[in-house]
The first five atom37 places (N, CA, C, CB, O) and aatype in JSON, in Angstrom:
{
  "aatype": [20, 20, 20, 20, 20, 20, 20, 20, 20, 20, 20, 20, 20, 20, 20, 20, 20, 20, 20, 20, 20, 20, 20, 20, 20, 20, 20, 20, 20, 20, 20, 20, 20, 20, 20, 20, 20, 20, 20, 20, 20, 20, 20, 20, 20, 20, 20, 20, 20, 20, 20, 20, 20, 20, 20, 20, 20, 20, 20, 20, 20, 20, 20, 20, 20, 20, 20, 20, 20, 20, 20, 20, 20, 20, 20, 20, 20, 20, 20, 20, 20, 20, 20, 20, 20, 20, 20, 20, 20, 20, 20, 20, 20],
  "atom_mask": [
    [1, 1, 1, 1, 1],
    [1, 1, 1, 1, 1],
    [1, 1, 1, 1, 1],
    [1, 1, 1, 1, 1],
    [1, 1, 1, 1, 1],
    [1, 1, 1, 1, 1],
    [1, 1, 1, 1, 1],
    [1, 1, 1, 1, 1],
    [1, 1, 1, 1, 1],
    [1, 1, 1, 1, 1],
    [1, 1, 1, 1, 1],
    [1, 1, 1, 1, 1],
    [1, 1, 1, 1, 1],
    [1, 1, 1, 1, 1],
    [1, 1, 1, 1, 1],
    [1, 1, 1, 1, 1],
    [1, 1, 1, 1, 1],
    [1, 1, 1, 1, 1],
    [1, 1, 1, 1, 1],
    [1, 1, 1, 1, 1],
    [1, 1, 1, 1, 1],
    [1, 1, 1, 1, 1],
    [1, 1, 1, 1, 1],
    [1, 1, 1, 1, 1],
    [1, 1, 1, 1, 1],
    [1, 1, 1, 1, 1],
    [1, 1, 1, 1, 1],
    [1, 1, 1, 1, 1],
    [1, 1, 1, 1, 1],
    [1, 1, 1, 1, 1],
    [1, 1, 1, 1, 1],
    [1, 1, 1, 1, 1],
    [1, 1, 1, 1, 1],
    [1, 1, 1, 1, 1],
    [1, 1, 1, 1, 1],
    [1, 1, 1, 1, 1],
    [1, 1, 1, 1, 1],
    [1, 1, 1, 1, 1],
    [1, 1, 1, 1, 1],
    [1, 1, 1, 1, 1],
    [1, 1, 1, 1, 1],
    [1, 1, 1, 1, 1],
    [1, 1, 1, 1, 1],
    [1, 1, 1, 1, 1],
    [1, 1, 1, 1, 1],
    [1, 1, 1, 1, 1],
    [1, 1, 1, 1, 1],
    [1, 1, 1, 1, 1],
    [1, 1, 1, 1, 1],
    [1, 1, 1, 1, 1],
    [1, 1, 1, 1, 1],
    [1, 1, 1, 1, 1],
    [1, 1, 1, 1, 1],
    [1, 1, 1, 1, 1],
    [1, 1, 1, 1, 1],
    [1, 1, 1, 1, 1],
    [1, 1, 1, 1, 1],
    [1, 1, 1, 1, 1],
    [1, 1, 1, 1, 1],
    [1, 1, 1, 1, 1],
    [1, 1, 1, 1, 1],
    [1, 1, 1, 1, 1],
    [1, 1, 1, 1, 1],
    [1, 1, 1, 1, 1],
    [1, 1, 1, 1, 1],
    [1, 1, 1, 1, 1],
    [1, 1, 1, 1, 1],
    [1, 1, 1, 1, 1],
    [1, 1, 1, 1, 1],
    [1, 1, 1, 1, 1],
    [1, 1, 1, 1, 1],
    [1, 1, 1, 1, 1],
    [1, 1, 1, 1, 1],
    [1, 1, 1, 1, 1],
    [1, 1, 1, 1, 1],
    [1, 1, 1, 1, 1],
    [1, 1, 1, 1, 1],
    [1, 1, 1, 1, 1],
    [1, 1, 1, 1, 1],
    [1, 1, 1, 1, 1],
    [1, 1, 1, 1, 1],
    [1, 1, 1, 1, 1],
    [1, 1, 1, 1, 1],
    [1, 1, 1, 1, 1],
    [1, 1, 1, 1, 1],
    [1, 1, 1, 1, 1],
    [1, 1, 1, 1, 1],
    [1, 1, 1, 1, 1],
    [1, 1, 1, 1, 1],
    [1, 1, 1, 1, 1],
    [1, 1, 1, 1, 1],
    [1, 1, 1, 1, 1],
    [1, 1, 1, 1, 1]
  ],
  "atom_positions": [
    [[0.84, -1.17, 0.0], [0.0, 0.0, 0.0], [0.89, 1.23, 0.0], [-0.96, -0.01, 1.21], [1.7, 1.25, 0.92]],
    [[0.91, 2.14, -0.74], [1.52, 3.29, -1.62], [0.44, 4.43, -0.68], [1.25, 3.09, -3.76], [-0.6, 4.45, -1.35]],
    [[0.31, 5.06, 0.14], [-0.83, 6.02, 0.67], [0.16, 7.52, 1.0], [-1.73, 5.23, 2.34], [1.06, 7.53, 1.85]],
    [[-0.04, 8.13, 0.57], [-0.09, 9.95, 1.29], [-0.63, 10.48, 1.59], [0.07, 10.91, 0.99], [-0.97, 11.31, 0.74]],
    [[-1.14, 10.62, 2.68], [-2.06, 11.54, 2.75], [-1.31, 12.94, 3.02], [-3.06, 11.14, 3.8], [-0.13, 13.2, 3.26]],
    [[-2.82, 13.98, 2.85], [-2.43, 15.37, 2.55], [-2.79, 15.8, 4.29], [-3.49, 16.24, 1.06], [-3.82, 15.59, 4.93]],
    [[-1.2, 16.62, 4.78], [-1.2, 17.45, 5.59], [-2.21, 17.85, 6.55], [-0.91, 18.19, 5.05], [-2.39, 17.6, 7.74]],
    [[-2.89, 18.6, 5.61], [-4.51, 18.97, 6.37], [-5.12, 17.74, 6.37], [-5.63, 20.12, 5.52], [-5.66, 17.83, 7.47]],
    [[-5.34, 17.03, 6.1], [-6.14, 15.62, 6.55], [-5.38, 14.7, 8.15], [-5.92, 14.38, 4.89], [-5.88, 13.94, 8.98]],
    [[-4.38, 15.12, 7.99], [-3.15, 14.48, 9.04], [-3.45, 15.29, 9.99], [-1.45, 14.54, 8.66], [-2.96, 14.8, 11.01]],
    [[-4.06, 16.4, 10.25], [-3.97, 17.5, 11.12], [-5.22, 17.29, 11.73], [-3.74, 18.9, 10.5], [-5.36, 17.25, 12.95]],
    [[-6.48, 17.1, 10.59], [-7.8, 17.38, 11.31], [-7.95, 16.01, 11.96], [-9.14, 17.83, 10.29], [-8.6, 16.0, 13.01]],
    [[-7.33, 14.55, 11.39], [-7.43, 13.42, 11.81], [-7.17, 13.29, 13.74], [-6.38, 12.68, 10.83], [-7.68, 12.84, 14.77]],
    [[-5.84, 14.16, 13.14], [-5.03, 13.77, 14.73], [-6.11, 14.9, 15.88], [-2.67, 14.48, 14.72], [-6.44, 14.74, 17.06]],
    [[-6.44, 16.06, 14.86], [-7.2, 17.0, 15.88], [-8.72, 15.98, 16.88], [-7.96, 18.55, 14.63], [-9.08, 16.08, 18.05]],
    [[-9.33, 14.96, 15.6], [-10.21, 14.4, 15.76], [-10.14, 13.05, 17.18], [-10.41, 14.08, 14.38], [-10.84, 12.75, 18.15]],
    [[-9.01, 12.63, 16.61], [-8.82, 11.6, 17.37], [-7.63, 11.87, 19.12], [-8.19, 10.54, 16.11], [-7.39, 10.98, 19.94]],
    [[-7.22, 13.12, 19.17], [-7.0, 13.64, 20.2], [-7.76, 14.39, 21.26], [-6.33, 14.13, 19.88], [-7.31, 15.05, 22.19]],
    [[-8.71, 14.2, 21.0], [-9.89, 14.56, 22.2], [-9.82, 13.31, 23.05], [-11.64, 14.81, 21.59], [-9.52, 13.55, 24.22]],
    [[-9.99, 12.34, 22.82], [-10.5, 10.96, 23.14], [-9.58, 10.22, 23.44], [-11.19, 10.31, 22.2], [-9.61, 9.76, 24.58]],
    [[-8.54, 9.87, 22.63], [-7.31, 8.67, 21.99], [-8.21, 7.59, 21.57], [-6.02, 7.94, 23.26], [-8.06, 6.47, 22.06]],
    [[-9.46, 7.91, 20.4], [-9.69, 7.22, 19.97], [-10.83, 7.6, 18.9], [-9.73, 6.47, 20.82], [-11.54, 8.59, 19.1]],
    [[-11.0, 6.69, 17.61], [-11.76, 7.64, 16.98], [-12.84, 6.5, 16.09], [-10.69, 8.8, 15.99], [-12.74, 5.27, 16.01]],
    [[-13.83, 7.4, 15.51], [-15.02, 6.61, 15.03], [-14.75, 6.51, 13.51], [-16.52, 7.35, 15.38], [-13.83, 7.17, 13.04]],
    [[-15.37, 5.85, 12.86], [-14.83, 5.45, 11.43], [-16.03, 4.51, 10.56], [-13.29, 4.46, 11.66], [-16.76, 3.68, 11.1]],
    [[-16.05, 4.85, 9.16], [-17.33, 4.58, 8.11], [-16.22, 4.13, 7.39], [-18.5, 5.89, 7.39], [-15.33, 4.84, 6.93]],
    [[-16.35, 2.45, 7.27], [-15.8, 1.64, 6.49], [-16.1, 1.06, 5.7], [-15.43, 1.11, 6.8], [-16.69, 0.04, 6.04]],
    [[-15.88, 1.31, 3.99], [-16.27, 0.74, 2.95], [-15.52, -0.2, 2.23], [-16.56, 1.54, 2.29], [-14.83, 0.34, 1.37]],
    [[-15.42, -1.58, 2.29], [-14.25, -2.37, 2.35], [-14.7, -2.8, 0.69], [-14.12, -3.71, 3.79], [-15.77, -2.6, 0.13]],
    [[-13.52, -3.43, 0.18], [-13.87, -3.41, -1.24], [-13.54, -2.65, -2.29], [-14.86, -3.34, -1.32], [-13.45, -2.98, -3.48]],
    [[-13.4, -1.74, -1.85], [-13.63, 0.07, -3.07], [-12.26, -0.49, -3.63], [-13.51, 2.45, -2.09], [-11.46, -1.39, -3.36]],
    [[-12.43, 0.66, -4.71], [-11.71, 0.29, -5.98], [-10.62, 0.74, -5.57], [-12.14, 0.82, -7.35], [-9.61, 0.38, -6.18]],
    [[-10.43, 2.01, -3.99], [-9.15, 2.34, -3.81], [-8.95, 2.68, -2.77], [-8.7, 3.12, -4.49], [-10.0, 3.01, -2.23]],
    [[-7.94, 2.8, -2.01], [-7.84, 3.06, -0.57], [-8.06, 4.63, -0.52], [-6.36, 2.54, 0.1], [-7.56, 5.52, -1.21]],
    [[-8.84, 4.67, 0.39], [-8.89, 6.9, 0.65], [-9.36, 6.98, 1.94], [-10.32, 8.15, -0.52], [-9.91, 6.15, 2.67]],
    [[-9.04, 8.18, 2.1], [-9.33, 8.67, 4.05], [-10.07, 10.05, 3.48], [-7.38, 9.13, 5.49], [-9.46, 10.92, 2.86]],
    [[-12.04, 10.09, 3.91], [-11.72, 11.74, 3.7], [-12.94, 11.9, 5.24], [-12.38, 12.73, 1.54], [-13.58, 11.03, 5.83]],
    [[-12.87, 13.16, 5.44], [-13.28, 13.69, 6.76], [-14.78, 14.13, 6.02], [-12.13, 15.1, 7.56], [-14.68, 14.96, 5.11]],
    [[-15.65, 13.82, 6.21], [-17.4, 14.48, 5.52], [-18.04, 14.78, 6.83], [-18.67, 13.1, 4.48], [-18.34, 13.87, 7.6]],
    [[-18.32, 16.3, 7.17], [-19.57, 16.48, 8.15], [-18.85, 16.06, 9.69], [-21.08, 15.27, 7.64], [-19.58, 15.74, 10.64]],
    [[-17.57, 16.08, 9.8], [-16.55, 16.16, 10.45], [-16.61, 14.19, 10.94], [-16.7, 17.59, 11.73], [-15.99, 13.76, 11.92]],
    [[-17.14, 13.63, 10.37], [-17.0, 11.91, 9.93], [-16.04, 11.43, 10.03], [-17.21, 11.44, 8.71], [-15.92, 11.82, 11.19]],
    [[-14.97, 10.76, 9.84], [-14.29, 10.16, 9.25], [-14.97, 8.92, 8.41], [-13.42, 9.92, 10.1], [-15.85, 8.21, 8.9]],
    [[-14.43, 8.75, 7.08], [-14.87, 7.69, 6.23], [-13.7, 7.34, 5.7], [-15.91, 7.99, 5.22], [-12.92, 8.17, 5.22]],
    [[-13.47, 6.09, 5.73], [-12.62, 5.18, 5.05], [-12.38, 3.94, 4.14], [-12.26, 4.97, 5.63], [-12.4, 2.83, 4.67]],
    [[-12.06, 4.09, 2.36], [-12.66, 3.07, 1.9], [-10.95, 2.14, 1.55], [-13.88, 3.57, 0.49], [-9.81, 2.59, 1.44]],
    [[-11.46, 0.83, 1.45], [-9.71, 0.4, 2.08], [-10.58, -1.1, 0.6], [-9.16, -0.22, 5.0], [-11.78, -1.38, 0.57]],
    [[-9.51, -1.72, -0.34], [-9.63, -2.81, -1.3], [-9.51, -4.24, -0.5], [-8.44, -2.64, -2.46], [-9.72, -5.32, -1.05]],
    [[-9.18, -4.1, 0.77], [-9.45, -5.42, 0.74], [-10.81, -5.92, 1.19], [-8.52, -5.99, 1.44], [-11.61, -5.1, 1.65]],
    [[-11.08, -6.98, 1.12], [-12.12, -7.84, 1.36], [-12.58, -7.86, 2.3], [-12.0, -8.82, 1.21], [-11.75, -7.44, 3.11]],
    [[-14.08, -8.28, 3.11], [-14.46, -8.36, 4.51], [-14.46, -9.66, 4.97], [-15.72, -7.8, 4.78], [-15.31, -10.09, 5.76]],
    [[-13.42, -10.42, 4.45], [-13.54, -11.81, 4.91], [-11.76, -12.06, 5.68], [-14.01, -13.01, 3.3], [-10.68, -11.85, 5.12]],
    [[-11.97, -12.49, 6.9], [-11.18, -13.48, 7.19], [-10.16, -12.34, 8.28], [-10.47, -14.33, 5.66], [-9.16, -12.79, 8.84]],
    [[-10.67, -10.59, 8.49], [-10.56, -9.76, 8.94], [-9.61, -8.85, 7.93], [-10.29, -10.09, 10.16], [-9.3, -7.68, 8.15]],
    [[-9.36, -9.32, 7.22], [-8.77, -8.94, 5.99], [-8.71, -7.24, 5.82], [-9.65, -9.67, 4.8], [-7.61, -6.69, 5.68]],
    [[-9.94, -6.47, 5.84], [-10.45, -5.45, 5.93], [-10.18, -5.07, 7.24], [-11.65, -5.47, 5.54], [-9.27, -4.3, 6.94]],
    [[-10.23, -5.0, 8.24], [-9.93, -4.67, 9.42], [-8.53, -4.43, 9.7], [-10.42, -5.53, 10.18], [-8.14, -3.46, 10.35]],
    [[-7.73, -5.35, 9.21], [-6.48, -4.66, 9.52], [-5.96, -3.45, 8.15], [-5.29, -6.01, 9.75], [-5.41, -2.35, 8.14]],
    [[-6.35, -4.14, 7.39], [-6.49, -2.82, 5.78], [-6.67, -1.55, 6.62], [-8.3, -2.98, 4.38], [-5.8, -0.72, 6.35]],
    [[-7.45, -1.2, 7.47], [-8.43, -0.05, 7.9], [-7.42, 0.71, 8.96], [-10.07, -0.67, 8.69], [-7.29, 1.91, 9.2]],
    [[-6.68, -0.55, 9.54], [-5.52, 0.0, 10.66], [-4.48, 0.55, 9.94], [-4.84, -1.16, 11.64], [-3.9, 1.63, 10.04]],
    [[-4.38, -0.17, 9.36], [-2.58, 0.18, 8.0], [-3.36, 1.55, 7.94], [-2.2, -1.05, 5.66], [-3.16, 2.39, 8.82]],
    [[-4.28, 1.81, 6.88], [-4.5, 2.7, 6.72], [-4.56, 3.94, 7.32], [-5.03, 2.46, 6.43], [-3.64, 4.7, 7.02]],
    [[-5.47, 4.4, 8.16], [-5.31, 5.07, 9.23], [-4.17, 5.31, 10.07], [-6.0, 4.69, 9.81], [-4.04, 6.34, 10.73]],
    [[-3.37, 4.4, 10.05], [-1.64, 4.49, 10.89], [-1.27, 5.41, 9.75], [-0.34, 2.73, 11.07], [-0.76, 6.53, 9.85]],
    [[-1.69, 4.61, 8.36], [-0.57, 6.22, 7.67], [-0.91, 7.12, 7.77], [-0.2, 6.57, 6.32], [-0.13, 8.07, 7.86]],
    [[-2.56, 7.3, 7.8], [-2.77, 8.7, 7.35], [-2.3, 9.86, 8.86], [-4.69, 8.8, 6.81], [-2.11, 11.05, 8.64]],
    [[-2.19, 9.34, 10.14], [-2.26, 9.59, 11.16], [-1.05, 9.91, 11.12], [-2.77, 8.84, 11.95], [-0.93, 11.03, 11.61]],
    [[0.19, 9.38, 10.7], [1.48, 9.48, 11.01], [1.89, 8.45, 11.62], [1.76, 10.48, 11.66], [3.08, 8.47, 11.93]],
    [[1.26, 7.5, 11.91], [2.08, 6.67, 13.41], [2.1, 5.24, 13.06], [1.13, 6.79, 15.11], [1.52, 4.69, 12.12]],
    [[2.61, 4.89, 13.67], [2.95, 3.49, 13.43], [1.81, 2.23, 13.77], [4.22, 3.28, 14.29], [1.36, 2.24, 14.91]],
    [[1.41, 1.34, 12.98], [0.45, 0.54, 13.02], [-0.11, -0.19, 14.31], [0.79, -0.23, 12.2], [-1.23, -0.5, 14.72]],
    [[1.48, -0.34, 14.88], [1.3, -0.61, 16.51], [0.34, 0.25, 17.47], [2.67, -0.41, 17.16], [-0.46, -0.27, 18.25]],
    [[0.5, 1.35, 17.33], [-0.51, 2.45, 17.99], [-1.99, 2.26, 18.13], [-0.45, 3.65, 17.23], [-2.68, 2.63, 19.08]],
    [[-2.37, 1.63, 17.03], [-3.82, 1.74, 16.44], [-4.38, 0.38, 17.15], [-3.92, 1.76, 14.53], [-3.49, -0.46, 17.26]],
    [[-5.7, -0.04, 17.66], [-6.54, -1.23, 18.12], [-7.78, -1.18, 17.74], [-6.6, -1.41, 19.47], [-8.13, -0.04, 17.42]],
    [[-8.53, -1.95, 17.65], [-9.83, -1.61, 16.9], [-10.47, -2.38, 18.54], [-10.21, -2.54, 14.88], [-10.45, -3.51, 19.02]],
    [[-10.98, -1.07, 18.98], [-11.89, -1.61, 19.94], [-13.25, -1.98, 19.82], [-11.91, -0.89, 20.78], [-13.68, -2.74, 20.68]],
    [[-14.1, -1.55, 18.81], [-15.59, -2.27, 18.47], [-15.66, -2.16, 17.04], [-17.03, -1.51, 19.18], [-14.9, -1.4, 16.45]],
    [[-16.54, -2.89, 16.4], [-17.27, -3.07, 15.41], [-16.4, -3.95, 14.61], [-17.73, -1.87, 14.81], [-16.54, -3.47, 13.49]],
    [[-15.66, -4.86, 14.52], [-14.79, -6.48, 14.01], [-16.08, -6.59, 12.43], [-15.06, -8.51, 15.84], [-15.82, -6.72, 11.23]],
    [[-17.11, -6.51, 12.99], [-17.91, -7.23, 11.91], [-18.74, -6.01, 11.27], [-18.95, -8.52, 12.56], [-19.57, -6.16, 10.38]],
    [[-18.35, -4.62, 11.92], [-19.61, -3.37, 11.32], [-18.78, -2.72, 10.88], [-20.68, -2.4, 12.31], [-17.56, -2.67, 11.02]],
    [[-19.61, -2.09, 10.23], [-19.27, -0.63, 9.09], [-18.75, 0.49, 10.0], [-20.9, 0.13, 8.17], [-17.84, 1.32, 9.92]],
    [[-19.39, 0.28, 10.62], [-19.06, 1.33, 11.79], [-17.74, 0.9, 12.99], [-20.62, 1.48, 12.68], [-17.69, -0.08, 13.73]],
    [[-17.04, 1.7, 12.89], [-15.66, 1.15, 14.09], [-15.47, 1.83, 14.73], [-14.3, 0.85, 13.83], [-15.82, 2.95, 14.35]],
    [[-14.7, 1.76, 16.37], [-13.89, 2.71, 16.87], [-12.61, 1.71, 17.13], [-14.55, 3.55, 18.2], [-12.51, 0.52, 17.43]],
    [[-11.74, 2.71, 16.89], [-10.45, 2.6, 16.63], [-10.14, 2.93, 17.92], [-9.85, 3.36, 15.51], [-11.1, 3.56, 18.35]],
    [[-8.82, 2.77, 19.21], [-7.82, 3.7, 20.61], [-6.81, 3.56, 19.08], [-7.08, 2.6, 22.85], [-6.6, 2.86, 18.08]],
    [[-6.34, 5.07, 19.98], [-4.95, 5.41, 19.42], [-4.36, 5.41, 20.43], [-4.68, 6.62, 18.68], [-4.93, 5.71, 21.48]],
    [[-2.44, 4.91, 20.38], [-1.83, 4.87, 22.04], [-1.77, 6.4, 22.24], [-0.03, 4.02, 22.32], [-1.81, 6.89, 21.11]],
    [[-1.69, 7.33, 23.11], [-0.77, 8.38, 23.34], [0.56, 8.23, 23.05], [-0.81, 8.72, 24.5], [1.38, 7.32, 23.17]],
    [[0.56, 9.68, 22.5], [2.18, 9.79, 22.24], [3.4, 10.19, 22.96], [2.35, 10.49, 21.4], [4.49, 10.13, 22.4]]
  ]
}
């Protein structure tokens, strides 16, 4: 996975998910391409791999570790394994 995200997305992400150390997420597994965008102050995330076998779930972590800056280790998916809907802890830094 090849991902950059843009600056201001890295900023409002970390702004988002630093209230809490942890953040909510609209996962569209499948899509034709991996993207992170913020809608209605949302986070939505559409990530190519598959929803089988958790396949997608860790897709969703990679992802988000990049767009965040941090390393994949950081990231846990504390609910939704099987929903569209997730929350992610981020460790403190």
């Amino acid at each position: 996975m090849k991902y950059r995200p843009d600056p201001a997305l890295t900023a409002a992400l970390r702004a988002l998910a630093s209230r809490a150390g942890r953040i909510e997420l609209r996962v569209t597994p499948g899509a034709r391409r991996d993207e992170v965008r913020i809608v209605d102050g949302a986070v939505q995330l559409r990530v190519t791999a598959p929803p089988a076998d958790g396949a997608a779930n860790e897709a969703v972590l990679r992802l988000l570790a990049a767009a965040l800056g941090r390393p994949r280790r950081d990231l846990t998916l504390l609910r939704g394994a099987t929903a569209r809907i997730k929350l992610v802890g981020i460790a403190p830094e």
